[in-house]
N, C-alpha and C positions, 0 to 999 in steps of 0.2 A: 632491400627488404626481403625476408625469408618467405618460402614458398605457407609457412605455416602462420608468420608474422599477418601475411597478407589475406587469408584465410578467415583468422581471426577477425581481424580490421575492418575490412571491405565492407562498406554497405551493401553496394550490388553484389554480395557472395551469397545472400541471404540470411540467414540465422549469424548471429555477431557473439562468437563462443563469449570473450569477454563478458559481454551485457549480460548474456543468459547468467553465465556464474555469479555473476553481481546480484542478480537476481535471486538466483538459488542460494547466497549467503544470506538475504534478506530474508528470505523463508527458512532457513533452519534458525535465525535467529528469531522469526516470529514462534516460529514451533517451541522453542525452549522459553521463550515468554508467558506462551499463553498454557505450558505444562505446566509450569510453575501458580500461574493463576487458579488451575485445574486444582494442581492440591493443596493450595488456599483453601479452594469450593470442600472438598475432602476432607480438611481439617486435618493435612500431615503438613502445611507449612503457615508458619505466620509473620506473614508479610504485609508492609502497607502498601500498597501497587497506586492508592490516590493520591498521598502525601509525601510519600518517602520521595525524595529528590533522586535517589540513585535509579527507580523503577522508573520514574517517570522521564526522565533520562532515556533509559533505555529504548522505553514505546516511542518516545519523540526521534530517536533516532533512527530504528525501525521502521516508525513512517514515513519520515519524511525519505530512505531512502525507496521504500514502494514510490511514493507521488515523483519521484526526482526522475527514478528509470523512464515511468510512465511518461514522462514528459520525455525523455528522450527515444523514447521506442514510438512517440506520438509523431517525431520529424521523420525518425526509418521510414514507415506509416506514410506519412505524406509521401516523401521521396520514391517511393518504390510503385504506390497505388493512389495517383494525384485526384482528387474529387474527394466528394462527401462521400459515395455507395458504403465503401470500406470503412471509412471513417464510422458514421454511421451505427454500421452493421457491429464494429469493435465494443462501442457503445453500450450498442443493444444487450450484446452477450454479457457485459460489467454489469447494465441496469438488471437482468433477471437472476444473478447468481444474485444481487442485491437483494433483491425480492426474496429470495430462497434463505439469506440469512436472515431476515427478519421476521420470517415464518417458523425460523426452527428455533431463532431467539425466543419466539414469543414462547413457544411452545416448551423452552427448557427454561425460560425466567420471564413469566408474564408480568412482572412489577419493573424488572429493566430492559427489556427487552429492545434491540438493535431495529432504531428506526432511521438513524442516520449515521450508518460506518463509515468503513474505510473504504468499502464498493461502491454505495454512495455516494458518498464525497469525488472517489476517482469519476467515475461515469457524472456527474454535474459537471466537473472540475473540466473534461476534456468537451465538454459540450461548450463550456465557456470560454474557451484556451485555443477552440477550432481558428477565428482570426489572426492568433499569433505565429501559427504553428509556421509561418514562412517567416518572418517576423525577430528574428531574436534579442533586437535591441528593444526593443518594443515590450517580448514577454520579460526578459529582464527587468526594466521599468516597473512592468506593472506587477509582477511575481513580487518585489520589492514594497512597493504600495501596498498590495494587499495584504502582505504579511505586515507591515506595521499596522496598518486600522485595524488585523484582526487581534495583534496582542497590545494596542494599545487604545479599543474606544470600547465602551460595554454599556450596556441599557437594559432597564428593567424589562421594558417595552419586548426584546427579543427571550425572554425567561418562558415562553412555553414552546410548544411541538410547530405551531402554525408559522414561526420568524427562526426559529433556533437553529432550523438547518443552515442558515446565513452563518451563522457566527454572534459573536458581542453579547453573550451569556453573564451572567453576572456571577455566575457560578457553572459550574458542571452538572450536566441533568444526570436522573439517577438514570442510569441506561450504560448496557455493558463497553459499549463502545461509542466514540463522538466524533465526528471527524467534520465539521463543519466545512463552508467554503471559504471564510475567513477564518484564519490563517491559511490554512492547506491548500486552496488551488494556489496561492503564492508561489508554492514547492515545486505542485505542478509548472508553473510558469518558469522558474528558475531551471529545470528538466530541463524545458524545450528551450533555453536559450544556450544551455549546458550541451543539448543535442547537437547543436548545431557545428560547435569548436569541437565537437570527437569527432563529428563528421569529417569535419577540417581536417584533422589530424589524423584521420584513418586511426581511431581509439587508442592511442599512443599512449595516454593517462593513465589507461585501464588494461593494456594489453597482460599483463605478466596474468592476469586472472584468465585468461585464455587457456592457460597452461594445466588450473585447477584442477581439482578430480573430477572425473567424467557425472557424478552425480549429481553437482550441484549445478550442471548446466543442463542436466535432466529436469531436475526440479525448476530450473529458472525457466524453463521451453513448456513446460507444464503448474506456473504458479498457479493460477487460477483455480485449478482440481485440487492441490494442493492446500489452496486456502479453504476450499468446501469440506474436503474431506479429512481434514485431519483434527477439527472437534472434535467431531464423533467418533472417531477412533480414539482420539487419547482421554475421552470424560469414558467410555467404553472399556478400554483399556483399565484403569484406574476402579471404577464402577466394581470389573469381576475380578483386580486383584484383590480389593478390599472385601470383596465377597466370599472370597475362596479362601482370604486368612479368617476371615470370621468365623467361618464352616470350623476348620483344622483347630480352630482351638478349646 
């Protein structure tokens, strides 16, 4: 194995370039999703983002690679800092950027406003996935389980805000984002059992992404700011293009 191969790979090297880049594809791929959503909002693209199978496609693809990493940056996690403290505390920092999109949801669409995302959904998801994270045959199992009940049982019963965050909707609530527990911590589960065979394998699956441009492993080392702050920069962005051509003409 190369001095760079290993670099890459190593758990114990710290930062795991591969993962990061996989991560930072997963966010320029969010970014180019939710710009397109943006000028939907603007009325320069028309699209169906609920129905169209190709969009929806897209986001399912898109998240489930967020929930997939996270499961497997949840065993690094374990392996590296073993207890709840860090565990925890990772948590904590998911549940209040949570909090923050739901406050600047409310505040830029109080009719749909983001009560159960995809921050959400992750910080429940690893609160509930904390027993498997040593586990893999285990979160396999039940990553599997949960995703079937979530796309195959649905009840009127769970159709408002007080049961919906579970999952079994009978439709999609009007709100800009959904990321229930069922299906999705499935995904999550499936991560950490995924975590555990690159661990194995010193990321051998994923190494050529090691290789990537240096940006996307920037981005993947900084998802999190990433996801906060690039709303409001591209509704922003957009906002005083459309402003400035309005002016000039």
């Amino acid at each position: 194995m190369t001095r760079r191969r290993a670099n890459a790979a190593a758990p114990a090297a710290g930062r795991i370039a591969s993962l990061d880049a996989a991560r930072g594809i997963a966010i320029v791929a969010m970014v180019v999703y939710h710009f397109c959503f943006d000028l939907r909002y603007f009325g320069l693209l028309h699209a169906n983002f609920e129905y169209d199978v190709r969009w929806l496609a897209a986001r399912t693809l898109i998240l489930s690679s967020f929930l997939a990493i996270a499961g497997v940056s949840a065993v690094l996690t374990e392996q590296a800092h073993p207890g709840s403290r860090r565990w925890l505390a990772h948590v904590g920092v998911i549940a209040g950027a949570a909090v923050l999109v739901s406050a600047g949801s409310w505040l830029m669409f109080p009719q749909t406003w983001i009560w159960f995302g995809v921050l959400h959904g992750i910080a429940a998801s690893l609160v509930l996935a904390r027993p498997f994270v040593g586990r893999p045959r285990a979160a396999a199992l039940a990553g599997l389980a949960v995703i079937a009940l979530g796309l195959g049982l649905s009840d009127a019963a769970f159709d408002h805000r007080t049961l919906g965050w579970l999952g079994f909707m009978t439709a999609k609530p009007l709100t800009e984002d959904y990321v229930p527990l069922f299906p999705w911590t499935g995904v999550l589960l499936l991560g950490i059992a995924a975590g555990h065979v690159l661990v194995r394998t010193q990321f051998a699956a994923i190494a050529r992404l090691g290789r990537a441009p240096a940006v996307l492993g920037r981005l993947g080392r900084h998802s999190l700011a990433v996801y906060l702050v690039h709303q409001p920069i591209l509704i922003g962005a957009l906002w005083a293009a459309l402003w400035v051509t309005q002016r000039l003409r």
